[in-house]
C-alpha positions, -999 to 999 in steps of 0.1 A, spaced: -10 35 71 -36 59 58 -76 43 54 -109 60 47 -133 68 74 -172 59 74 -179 93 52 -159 125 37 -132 106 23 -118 111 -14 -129 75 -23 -168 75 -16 -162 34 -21 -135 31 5 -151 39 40 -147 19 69 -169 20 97 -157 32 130 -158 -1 148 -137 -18 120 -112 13 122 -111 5 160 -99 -27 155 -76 -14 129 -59 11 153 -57 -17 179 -36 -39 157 -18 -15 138 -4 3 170 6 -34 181 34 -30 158 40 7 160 21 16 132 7 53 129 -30 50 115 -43 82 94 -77 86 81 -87 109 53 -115 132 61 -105 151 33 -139 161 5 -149 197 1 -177 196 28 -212 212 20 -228 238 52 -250 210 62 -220 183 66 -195 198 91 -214 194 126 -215 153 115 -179 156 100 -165 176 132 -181 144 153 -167 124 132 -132 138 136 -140 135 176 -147 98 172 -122 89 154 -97 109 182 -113 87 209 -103 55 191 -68 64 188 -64 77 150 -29 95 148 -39 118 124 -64 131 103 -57 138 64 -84 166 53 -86 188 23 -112 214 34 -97 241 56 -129 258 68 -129 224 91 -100 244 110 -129 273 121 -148 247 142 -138 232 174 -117 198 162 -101 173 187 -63 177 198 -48 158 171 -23 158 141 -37 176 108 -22 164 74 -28 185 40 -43 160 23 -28 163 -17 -60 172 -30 -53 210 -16 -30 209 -45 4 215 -27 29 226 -55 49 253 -40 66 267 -11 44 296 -4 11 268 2 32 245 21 45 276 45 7 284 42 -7 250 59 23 248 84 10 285 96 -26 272 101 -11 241 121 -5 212 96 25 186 108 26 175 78 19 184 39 8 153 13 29 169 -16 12 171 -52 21 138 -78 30 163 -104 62 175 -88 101 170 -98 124 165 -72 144 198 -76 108 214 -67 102 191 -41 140 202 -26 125 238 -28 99 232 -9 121 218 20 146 240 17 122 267 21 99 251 51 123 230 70 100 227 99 68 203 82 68 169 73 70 160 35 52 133 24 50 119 -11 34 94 -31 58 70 -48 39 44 -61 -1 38 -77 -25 50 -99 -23 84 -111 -49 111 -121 -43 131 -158 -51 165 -140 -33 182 -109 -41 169 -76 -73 185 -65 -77 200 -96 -97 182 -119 -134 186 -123 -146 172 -156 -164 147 -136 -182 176 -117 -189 191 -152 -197 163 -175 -217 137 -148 -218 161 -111 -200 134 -95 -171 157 -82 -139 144 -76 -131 166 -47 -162 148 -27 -152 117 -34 -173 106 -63 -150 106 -94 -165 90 -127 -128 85 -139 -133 102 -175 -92 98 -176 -103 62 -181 -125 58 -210 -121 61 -246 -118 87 -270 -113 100 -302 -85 125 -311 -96 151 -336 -75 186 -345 -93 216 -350 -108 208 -376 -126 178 -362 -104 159 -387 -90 130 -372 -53 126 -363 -32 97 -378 -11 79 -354 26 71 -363 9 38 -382 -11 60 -404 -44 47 -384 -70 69 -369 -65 78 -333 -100 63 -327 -113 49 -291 -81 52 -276 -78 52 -238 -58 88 -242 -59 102 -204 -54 70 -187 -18 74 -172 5 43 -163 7 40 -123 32 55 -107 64 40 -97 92 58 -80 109 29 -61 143 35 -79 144 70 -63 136 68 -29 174 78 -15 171 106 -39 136 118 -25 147 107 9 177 136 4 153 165 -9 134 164 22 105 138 21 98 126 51 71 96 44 66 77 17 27 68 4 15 41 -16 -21 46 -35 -39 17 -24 -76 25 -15 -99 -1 -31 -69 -24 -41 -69 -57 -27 -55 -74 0 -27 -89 -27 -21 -57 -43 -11 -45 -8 9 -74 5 31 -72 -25 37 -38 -31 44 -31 4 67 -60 6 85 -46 -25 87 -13 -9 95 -27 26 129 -41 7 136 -10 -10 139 11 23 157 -17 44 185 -17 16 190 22 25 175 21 64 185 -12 78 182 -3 113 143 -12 113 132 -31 139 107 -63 130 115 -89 119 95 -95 84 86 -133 74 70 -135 36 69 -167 16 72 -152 -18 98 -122 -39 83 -91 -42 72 -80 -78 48 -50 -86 45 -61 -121 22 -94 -103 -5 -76 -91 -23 -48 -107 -4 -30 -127 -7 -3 -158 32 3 -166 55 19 -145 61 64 -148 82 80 -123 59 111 -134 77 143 -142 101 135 -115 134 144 -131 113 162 -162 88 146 -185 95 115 -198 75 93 -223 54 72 -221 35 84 -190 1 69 -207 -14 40 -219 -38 45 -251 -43 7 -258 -61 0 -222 -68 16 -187 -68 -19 -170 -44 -35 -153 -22 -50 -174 4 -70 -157 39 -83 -165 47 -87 -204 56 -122 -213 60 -128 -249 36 -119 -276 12 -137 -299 21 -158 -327 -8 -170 -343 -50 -164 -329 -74 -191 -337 -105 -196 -321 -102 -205 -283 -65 -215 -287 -27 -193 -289 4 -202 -301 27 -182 -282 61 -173 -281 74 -169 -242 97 -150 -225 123 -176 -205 115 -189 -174 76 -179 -186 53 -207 -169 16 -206 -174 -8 -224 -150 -44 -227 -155 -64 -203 -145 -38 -174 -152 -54 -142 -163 -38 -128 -198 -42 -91 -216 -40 -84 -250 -44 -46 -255 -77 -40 -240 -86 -75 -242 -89 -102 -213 -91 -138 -207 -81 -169 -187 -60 -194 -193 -77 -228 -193 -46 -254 -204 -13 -254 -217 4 -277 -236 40 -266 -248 36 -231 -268 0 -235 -268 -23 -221 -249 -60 -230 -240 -83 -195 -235 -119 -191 -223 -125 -170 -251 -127 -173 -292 -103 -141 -306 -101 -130 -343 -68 -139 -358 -63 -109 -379 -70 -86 -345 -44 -107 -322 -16 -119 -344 19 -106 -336 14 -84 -306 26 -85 -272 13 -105 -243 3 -99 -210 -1 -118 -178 -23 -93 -153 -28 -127 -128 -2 -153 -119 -20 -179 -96 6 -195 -82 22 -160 -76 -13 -149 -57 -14 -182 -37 24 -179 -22 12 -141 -12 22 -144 23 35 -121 46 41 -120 83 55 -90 108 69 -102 140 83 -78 168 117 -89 186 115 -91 224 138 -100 251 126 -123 276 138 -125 309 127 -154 331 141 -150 366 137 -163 403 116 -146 432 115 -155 465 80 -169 464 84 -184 425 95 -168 393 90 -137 375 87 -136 339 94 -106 316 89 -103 276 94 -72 260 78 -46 284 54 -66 300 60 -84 336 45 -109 354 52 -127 386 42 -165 396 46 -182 430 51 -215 426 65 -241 449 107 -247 429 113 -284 429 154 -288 422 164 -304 386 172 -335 384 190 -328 348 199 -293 352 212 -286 319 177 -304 307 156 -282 329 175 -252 318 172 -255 279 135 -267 282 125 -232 298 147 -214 275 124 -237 242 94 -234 258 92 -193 269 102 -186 231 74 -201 209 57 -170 209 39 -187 182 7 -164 162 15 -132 183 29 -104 171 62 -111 186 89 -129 184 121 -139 205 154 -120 203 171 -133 235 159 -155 263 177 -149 296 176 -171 328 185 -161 359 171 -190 381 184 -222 393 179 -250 377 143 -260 387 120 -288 373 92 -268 354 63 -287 337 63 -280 304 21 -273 306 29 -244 333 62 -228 313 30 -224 289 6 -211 308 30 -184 320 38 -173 284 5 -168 279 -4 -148 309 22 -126 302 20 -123 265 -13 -111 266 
């Protein structure tokens, strides 16, 4: 997983502070998880004594890697610990990916703007770095680490973390002659949300990109919330077990998977195999959701909607129209209740949008559990107990069973209700007699050894 730090990340919004990324490493490495944090603005003279103590903290806490874009950090006397060339160095071709391996990157965030016969290039020609790629997420109109009309227009730059997100708003189009342009309706191209690219989605391709060389896969997340994360890494988490199936946790979720239920713009797969249309969305740079029918008739606070099948609506639901949002306040067949009055002229006839599903948020529920082998076995002074890599021995006084086959199944029950810990059982084995346990001590020993 890849997080800000407490300063110098790319999202000025998105820092964390180093006791919260403690905790972060703590649990993440739990499960195996790698945690990277981006340290990766264009640094002023005055910032890199507090950003090389920075990096030194965040190497005592246990952070796997940092991601960093200014290469002057390099000069100065960092901690022993993975580099990553963060995206915003603008990594396009083979001669800047050799480039960052030379100066002792492990591994090269590749620029969104590539196709995959250019991202084969690049691994065919640096075999020896990690490849990593973003594959799904919001996506900027200029190259990676290359855009600075919000340093020119606002001096807020992007490459310090402060972007004002121009791509965004609205504009007018006008040709040279500042006439304006006629869209394929005949109506002015006027306050139309022209830079604001659909998000990214690339999930279709991931054996393909897995075969040119990418290593990693990344998902733009920073200042999403905790739903957008759940689901899309659930979504992606199926996509990879279909082609990797040897991973090893056990997943336990409580819903399907669905990018289009949490924020969503459209789905491009971004000049992957060539430009295809449409990467952008001129009618609204919000999230827009899944389409589910369009509008029949606009009056006042009330639709009458026509519904895609197997379309429910449940109060509180958040619907787009265009730019346009409301809620959902009742339903009652192909009408529909809003918290809003619309114009019927504006509305009628055009498609419909549901950007938040409430029952879909409240199922949102997703659990990762390790398998462990336990081993419960005899001593000569008691018992030993074993799960997963961690051992513990017990003397206690063995009283025969009575019921053997009793005793023997309730140690087997007992030892694997591993209940809110990170694990879960694979296999219990018992190599013990039969011995009457109390069911308060089989407990007490799973815990003690759990911990």
């Amino acid at each position: 997983m890849y997080i800000g730090a407490p300063a110098y990340g790319a999202r000025q919004a998105a820092g964390n502070s180093l006791e919260d990324l403690a905790e972060v490493v703590r649990y993440a490495h739990t499960y195996g998880v790698q945690v990277l944090v981006t340290l990766n603005t264009l640094l002023h003279d005055d910032e890199y004594a507090d950003a090389i103590a920075l990096a030194h903290a965040l190497y005592q806490i246990g952070v796997d890697a940092l991601i960093i874009q200014d290469l002057h950090l390099l000069d100065f006397d960092l901690p022993p610990i993975r580099f990553h060339a963060s995206t915003q160095c603008d990594n396009r071709t083979p001669e800047q990916v050799a480039r960052l391996r030379d100066m002792g990157f492990k591994r090269v965030v590749l620029a969104r703007e590539l196709g995959i016969n250019e991202i084969r290039a690049i691994h065919e020609a640096v075999p020896d770095i990690e490849l990593e790629a973003f594959v799904h997420g919001a996506l900027c109109v200029s190259y990676s680490g290359r855009c600075y009309i919000s340093e020119v227009l606002a001096n807020r730059s992007a490459n310090r973390g402060a972007c004002a997100q121009f791509c965004r708003m609205a504009y007018d189009l006008l040709d040279e002659s500042m006439n304006e342009v006629l869209d394929e309706h005949g109506e002015p191209i006027h306050q139309r949300y022209l830079l604001s690219l659909q998000d990214m989605d690339r999930s279709a391709y991931l054996q393909e990109l897995i075969d040119a060389g990418v290593t990693t896969f990344k998902i733009e997340g920073r200042l999403k919330d905790a739903e957008y994360v759940t689901n899309i890494v659930a979504y992606y988490r199926e996509k990879l077990d279909a082609i990797i199936p040897s991973f090893h946790h056990s997943i336990i979720r409580s819903f399907t998977p669905n990018p289009e239920k949490t924020f969503h713009r459209g789905a491009t797969d971004y000049f992957l195999h060539g430009r295809t249309k449409p990467m952008a969305n001129w009618e609204t740079p919000k999230s827009t959701g899944e389409y589910i029918g369009e509008v029949i008739e606009a009056k006042g606070n009330t639709l009458r909607v026509r519904l895609e099948p197997d379309i429910v609506l449940h109060n509180g639901d958040g619907l787009t129209i265009g730019a346009e949002g409301f809620n959902v306040n009742g339903v009652e067949g192909n009408i529909v209740k809003i918290n809003k009055a619309l114009l019927e002229s504006r509305y009628t006839g055009i498609p419909l949008y549901r950007n938040l599903d409430v029952e879909f948020t409240k199922s949102l529920h997703s659990e990762r559990r390790i398998p462990v082998d336990i081993l419960f076995s005899e001593t000569e002074n008691g018992f030993s107990l074993r799960i997963g890599d961690k051992e513990q021995t017990f003397d206690y006084v063995k009283e025969p069973a009575k019921n053997e086959a009793k005793a023997l199944e309730t140690i087997r029950v007992q030892l694997s209700k591993l209940g809110d810990t990170p694990y879960i059982a694979r296999e219990v084995r018992i190599e013990s007699q039969p011995y009457f346990i109390p069911i308060s001590v089989l407990n007490e020993w799973r815990r003690n050894t759990i911990i």
